[in-house]
C-alpha positions in Angstrom: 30.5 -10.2 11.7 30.7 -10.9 8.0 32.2 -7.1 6.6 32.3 -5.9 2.9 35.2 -3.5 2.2 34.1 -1.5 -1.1 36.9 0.3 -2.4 38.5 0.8 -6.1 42.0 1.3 -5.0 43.4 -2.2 -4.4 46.2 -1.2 -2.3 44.0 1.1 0.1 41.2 -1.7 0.6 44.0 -4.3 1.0 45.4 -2.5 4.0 41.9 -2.0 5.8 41.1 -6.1 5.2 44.3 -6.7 6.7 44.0 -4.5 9.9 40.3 -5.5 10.3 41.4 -9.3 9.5 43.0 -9.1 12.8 39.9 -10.0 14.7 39.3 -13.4 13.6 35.9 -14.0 14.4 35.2 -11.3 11.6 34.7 -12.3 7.9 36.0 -9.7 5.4 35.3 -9.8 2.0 36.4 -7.0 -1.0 34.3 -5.5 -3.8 36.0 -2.9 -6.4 32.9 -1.6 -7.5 29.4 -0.6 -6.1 27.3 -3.0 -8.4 29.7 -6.0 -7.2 29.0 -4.7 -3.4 25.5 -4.6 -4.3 25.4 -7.9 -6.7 26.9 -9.8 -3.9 24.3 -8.8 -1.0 22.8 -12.1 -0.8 25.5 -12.7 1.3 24.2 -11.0 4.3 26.9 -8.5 5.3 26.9 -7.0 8.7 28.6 -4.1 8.4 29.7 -2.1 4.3 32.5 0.2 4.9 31.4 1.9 1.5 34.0 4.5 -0.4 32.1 7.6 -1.0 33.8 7.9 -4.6 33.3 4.9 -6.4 34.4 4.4 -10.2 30.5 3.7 -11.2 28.1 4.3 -8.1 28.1 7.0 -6.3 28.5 6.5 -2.4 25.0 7.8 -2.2 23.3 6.0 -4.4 25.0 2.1 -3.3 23.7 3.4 0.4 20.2 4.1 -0.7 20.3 0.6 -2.9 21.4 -1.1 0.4 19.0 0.2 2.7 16.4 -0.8 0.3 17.2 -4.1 -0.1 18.0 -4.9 3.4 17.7 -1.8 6.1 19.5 -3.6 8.8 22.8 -3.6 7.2 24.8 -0.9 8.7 27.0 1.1 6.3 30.0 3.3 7.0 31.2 5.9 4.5 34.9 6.3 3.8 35.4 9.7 2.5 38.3 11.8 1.3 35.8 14.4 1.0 35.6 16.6 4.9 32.3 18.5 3.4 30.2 18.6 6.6 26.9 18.5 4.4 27.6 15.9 2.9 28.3 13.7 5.7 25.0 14.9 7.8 23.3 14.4 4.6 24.5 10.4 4.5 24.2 10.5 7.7 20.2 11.2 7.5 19.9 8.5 5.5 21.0 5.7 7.2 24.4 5.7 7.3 25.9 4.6 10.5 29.4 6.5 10.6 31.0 8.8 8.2 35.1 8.8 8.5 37.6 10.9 6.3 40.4 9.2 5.0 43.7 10.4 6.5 46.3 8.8 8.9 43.7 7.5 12.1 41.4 6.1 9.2 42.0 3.1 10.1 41.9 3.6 14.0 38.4 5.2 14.0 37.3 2.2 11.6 38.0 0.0 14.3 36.4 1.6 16.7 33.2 2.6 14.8 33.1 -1.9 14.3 34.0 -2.3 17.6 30.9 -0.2 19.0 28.7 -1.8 16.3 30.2 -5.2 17.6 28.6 -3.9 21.2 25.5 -2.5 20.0 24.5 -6.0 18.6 25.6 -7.6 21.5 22.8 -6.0 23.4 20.2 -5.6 20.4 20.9 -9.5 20.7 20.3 -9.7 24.9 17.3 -7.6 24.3 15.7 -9.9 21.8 16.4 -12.8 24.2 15.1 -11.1 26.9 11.9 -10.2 24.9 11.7 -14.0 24.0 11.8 -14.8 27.8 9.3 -12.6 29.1 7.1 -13.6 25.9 7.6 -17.2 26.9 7.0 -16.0 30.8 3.6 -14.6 29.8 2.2 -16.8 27.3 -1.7 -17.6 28.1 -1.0 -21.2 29.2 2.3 -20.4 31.5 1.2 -17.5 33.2 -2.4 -18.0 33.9 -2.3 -21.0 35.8 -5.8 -23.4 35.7 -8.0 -25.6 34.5 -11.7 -24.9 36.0 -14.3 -24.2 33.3 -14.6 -20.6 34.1 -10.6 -20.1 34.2 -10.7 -21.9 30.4 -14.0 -19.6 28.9 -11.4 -16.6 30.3 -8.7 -17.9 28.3 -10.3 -18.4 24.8 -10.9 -14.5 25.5 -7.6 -13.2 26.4 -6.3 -15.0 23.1 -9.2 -12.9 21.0 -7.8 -10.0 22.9 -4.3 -10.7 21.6 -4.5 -11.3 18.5 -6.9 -8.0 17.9 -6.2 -4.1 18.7 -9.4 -3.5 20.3 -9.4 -1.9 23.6 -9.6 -4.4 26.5 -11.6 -3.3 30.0 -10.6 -6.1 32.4 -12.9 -6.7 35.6 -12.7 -8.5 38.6 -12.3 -8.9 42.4 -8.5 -7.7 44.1 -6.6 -10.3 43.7 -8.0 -12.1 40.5 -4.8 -11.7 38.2 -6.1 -8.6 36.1 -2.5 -7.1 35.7 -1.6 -10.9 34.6 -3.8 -10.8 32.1 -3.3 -7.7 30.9 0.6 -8.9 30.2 -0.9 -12.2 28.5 -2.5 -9.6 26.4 0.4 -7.7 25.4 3.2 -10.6 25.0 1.1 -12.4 23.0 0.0 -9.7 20.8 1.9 -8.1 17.6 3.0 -5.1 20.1 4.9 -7.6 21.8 8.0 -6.1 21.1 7.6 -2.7 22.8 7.2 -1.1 26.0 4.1 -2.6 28.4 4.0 0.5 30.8 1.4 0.1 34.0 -0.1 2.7 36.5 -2.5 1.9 39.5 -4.7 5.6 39.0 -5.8 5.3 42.4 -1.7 5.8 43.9 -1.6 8.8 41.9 -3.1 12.2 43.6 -5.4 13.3 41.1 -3.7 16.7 40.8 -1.1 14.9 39.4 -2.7 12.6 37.9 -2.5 14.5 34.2 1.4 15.3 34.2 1.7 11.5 35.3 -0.1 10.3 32.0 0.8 13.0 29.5 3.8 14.5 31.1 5.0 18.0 31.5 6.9 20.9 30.4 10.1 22.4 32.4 8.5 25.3 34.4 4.6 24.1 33.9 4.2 24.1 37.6 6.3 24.3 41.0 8.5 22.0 41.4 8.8 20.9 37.0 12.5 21.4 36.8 13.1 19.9 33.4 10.5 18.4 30.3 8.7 14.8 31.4 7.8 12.7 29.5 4.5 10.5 30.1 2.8 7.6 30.4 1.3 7.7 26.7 4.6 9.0 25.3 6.9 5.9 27.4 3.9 3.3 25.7 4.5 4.5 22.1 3.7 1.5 20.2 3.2 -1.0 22.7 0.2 -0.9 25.5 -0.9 1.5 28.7 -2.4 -0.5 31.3 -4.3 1.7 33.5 -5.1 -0.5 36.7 -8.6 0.6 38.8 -9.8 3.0 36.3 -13.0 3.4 38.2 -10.8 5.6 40.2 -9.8 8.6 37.9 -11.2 12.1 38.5 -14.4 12.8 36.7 -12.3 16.0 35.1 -9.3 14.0 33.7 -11.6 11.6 32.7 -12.7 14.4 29.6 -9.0 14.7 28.9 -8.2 11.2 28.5 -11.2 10.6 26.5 -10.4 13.3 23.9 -6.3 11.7 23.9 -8.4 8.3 23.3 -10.0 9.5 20.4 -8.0 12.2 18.7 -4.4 9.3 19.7 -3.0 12.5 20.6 -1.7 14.4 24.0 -0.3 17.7 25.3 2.1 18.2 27.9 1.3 20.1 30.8 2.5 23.8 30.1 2.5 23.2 26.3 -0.1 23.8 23.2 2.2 21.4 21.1 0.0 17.9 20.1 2.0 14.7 20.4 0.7 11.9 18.4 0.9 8.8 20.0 0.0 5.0 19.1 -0.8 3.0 22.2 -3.1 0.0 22.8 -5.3 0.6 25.7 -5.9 -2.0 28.6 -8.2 -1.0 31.6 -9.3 -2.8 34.8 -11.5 -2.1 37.9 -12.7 -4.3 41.0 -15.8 -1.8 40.6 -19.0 -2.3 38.2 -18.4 0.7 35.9 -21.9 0.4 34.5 -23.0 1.4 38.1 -20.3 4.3 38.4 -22.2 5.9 35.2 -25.2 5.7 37.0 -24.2 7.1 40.1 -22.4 10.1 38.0 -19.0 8.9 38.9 -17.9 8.2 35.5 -18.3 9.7 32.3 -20.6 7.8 30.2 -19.0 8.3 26.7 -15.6 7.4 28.0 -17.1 4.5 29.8 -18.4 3.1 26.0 -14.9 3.6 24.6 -13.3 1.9 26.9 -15.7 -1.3 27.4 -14.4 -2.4 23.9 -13.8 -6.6 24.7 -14.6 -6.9 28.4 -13.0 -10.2 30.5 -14.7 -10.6 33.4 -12.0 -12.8 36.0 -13.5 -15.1 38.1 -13.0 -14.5 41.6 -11.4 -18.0 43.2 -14.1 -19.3 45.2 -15.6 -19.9 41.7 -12.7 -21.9 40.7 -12.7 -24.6 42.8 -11.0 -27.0 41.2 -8.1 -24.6 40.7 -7.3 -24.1 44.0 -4.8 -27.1 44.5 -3.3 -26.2 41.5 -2.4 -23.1 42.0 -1.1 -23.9 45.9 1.1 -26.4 43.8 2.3 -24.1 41.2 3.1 -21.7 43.7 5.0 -24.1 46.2 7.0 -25.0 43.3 7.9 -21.5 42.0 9.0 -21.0 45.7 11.0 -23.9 46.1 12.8 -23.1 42.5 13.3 -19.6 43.5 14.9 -20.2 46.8 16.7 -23.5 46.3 14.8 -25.6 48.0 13.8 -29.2 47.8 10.1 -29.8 46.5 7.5 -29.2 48.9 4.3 -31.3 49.0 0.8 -31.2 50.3 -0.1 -33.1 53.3 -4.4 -34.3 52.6 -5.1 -32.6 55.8 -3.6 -29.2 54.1 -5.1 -29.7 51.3 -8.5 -30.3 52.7 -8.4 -26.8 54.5 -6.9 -25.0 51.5 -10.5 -26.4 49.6 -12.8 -25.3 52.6 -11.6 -21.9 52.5 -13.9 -19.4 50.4 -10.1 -17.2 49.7 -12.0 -13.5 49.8 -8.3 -12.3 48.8 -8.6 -14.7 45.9 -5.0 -15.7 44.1 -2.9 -13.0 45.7 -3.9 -14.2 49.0 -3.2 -17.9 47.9 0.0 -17.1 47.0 0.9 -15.0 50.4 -1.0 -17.8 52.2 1.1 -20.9 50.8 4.4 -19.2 50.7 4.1 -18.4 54.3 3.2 -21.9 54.9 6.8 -22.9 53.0 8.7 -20.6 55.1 7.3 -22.2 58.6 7.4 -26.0 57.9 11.2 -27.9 58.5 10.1 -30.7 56.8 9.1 -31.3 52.7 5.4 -31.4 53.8 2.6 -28.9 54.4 0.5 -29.9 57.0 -3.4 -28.2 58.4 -1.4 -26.1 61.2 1.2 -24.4 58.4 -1.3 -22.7 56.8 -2.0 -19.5 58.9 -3.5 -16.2 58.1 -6.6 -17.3 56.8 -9.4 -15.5 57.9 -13.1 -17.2 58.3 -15.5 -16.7 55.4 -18.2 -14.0 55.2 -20.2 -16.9 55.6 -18.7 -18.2 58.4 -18.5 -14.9 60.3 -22.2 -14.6 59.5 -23.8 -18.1 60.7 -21.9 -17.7 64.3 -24.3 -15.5 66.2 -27.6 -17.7 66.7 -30.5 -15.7 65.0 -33.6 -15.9 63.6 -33.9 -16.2 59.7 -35.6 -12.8 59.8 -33.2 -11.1 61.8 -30.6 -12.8 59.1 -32.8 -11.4 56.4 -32.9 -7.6 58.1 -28.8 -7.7 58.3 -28.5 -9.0 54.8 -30.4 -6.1 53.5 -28.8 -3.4 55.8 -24.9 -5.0 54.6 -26.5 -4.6 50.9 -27.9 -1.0 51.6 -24.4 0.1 53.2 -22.6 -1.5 50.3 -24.6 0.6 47.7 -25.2 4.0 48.8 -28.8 2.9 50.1 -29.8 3.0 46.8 -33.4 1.0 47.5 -33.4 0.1 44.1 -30.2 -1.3 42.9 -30.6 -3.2 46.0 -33.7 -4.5 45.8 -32.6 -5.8 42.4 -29.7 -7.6 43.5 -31.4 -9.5 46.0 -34.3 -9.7 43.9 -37.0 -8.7 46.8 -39.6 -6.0 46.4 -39.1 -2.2 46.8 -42.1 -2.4 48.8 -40.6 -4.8 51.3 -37.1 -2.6 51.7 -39.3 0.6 52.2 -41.9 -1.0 55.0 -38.7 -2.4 56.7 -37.0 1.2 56.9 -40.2 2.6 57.8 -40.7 0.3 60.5 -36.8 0.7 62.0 -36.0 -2.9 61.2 -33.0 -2.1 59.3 
C-alpha cells in the first residue's frame, strides 16, 4: 500500500514512517501540511493517516476534500483531541478509524493498516471472483449452440442485458431458463450485486410472503428473530422468481403493488422498505392461458411480460444436440480428471434420433451417465441409457386406425386443457362442431 503520513510535527511523523516503514511492501510518503496531502493526491494513496490539527486545514475539511476527489481512499484521523463527538462526527463522514495520540498510538495504527491490508485482500478476491462468474456466464460461454432458433434467443438475452426492463422467460423444464436468467444479470450493469433465485412452487404458499418480503421477530409462531427477504437480499442486483405461474392468486396482489410502488413490508410490520431490484420471471406454463382460466391476475401478468424469451425446447434444436453432448462430456472429463471422451457414430446417431422430452437437463444427466459406465475414451449406442421412447414412439406402437388415432389425440388434448372444447379445438385447428358430435356420440 502506498500511505501518506500528514503531520506538522516533524519528529512525531518521523517516528510513525519509521514504525510503519517496517513492512516493506508498504510505501510511505510525509506531507507537513493539508494542501501538500491534498496537492499530492495524484499519487493515489491507499491509506491518509491525517492529523486532526493541522497548521492550515482543518482535519475535517482535508477529509471532505479527499473523499471528493477520490472516495476510495481510506483516511485515518490522528487526534490529540478524545472528544467522542467529534470522532463519531469524522467517523460519519468517511473516515475509516479515529485514534488518540498517546503511548499505543502507534500500536493501534498498525493494526487499523493491518485490517485495511485484509479488507482489500478480500474486496480484491471478491472482484476476481465477480470477473469469473461474469466470464462463466457470458451469452456465448454459457449458453451453449449454434441452431438458428438457439442464435434468434441470443440476440434477445443481449437486448435483455444491456436494458432494465423486466424479463418473463418461458419454456419447457429443462430448456436453461435459470441460465439465461444469469446471462441476463452478469452481463448487465447490475452485474456486480447479488443474483438471488427462488423456485415459487417449493415454497408453501403460506409462506410464501415472509419468504419474499421477510418478517418481523414475533409476526407469527415460530419468527424468533427479524428476516430479511428475498427483495431486501436482491437490493440492487436481480430476483429471479422461477415457475411464476405457480404463485397464489392472493400474493400475486402483494407482489404486484411491491412491483409498482419498489417497495415491501415485513410480515408483522407497517414500516415500507424501498427496494431497487430487477425482476426476472419464468414458467413452463402459457401465462396468457392462466389469465384466462382465472389463475393469474391479469394486471400483474402485463407487468411482468415486459421483453418475453421464449426457449426453444431441444427437439427444435437439432443441430445442437451433438454439441451440447460434446460440451458436456468435456466439462465432465475436466471436472473429474479424466482423459477426453469421444463419440462413437453409432452414439451419436441415437443421441440425434432421440426427441429429448427432458430437453438439456436430461442431455446432460443422459451423457454423464454414459461417461461414468464406459472403461474406454469412447461412447458407444449401448452407454447411453435412460432414454425413454418419444411420445411419438409410444403412440405409433399399438396398430390403429387413423380415426381411432384422431379420437385419442383429441381426448390427450382435452385432458391436457381442462376440456376446454375451445382452446382445444384451436390448437388442433378442427371444428367445435366436430369435438362436440364426438363427445356426444361417446367417441372420446
Amino acid at each position: 500500500m502506498r500511505i501518506f503520513i500528514v503531520e506538522d510535527d516533524p519528529f512525531y511523523a518521523e517516528l510513525l514512517a519509521y514504525h510503519l516503514s517496517q513492512n516493506s511492501e508498504d510505501e510511505v510518503l510525509q506531507w507537513g501540511t493539508g494542501r501538500e496531502c491534498l496537492n499530492n493526491l495524484y499519487l493515489n494513496p491507499s491509506v491518509v493517516c491525517l492529523d486532526y490539527s493541522l497548521p492550515d486545514l482543518s482535519g475535517e475539511e482535508v477529509l471532505k476534500k479527499i473523499k471528493v476527489t477520490n472516495p476510495d481512499v481510506r483516511v485515518i484521523i490522528i487526534s490529540g483531541q478524545e472528544d467522542i463527538q467529534t470522532a463519531i462526527s469524522l467517523l460519519k463522514m468517511g473516515a475509516t478509524d479515529y485514534i488518540v495520540k498517546d503511548d499505543d498510538t502507534r500500536e493501534r495504527l498498525w493494526i487499523s493498516l493491518t485490517n485495511l491490508r485484509h479488507q482489500e485482500g478480500l474486496q480484491k478476491t471478491i472482484h476476481n471472483l465477480q470477473e469469473e462468474v461474469g466470464r462463466k456466464y457470458s451469452i456465448d460461454r454459457s449458453i451453449v449452440g449454434s441452431s438458428p432458433a438457439i442464435r434468434k434467443t441470443f440476440s434477445i438475452i443481449e437486448k435483455a442485458a444491456k436494458s432494465k426492463i423486466t424479463v418473463s422467460i418461458s419454456g419447457e423444464t429443462g430448456t436453461g431458463k435459470e441460465l439465461v436468467a444469469k446471462a441476463i444479470h452478469y452481463n448487465s450493469a447490475r452485474s456486480g450485486k447479488p443474483f438471488v433465485a427462488v423456485n415459487i412452487s417449493a415454497i408453501p404458499k403460506d409462506l410464501i410472503e415472509s419468504e419474499l418480503f421477510g418478517h418481523e421477530k414475533g409476526s407469527f409462531t415460530g419468527a424468533e428473530a427479524r428476516r430479511i427477504g428475498l427483495f431486501e437480499e436482491a437490493h440492487g442486483g436481480s430476483l429471479f422468481l422461477d415457475e411464476i405461474a405457480d404463485m397464489d392468486i392472493a400474493m400475486q396482489s402483494k407482489l404486484l403493488r411491491a412491483l409498482q410502488e419498489m417497495e415491501i413490508k415485513r410480515v408483522g410490520s407497517n414500516k415500507p422498505v424501498s427496494v431497487d431490484v430487477r425482476l426476472l420471471v419464468a414458467t413452463h406454463k402459457n401465462l396468457g392461458e392462466e389469465v384466462r382460466a382465472g389463475r393469474f391476475r391479469e394486471d400483474l401478468y402485463y407487468r411482468l411480460l415486459g421483453l418475453p424469451i421464449q426457449l426453444p425446447p431441444l427437439r427444435e434444436r437439432n443441430t445442437d444436440i451433438l454439441l451440447l453432448a460434446k460440451h458436456f462430456i468435456k466439462n465432465y472429463c475436466r471436472e473429474n480428471g479424466l482423459e477426453p471422451i469421444s463419440l462413437s457414430p453409432d452414439a451419436q446417431r441415437k443421441l440425434m434420433a432421440y426427441a429429448w422430452p427432458g430437453n438439456v437437463r436430461e442431455l446432460k444427466a443422459v451423457v454423464e451417465l454414459a461417461c461414468v459406465m464406459t472403461d474406454s475414451n469412447t461412447l458407444e449406442s449401448e452407454h447411453i441409457q435412460q432414454m425413454h421412447s418419444s411420445p411419438l414412439d409410444a403412440l405409433l406402437t399399438e396398430e390403429l386406425s387413423l380415426k381411432e388415432y384422431t379420437n385419442r389425440i383429441i381426448r390427450r388434448y382435452l385432458d391436457r386443457y381442462d376440456q376446454n372444447v375451445l382452446l382445444v379445438a384451436k390448437k388442433l385447428q378442427v371444428g367445435k362442431s366436430t369435438i362436440y358430435r364426438l363427445l356426444q356420440e361417446n367417441q372420446l
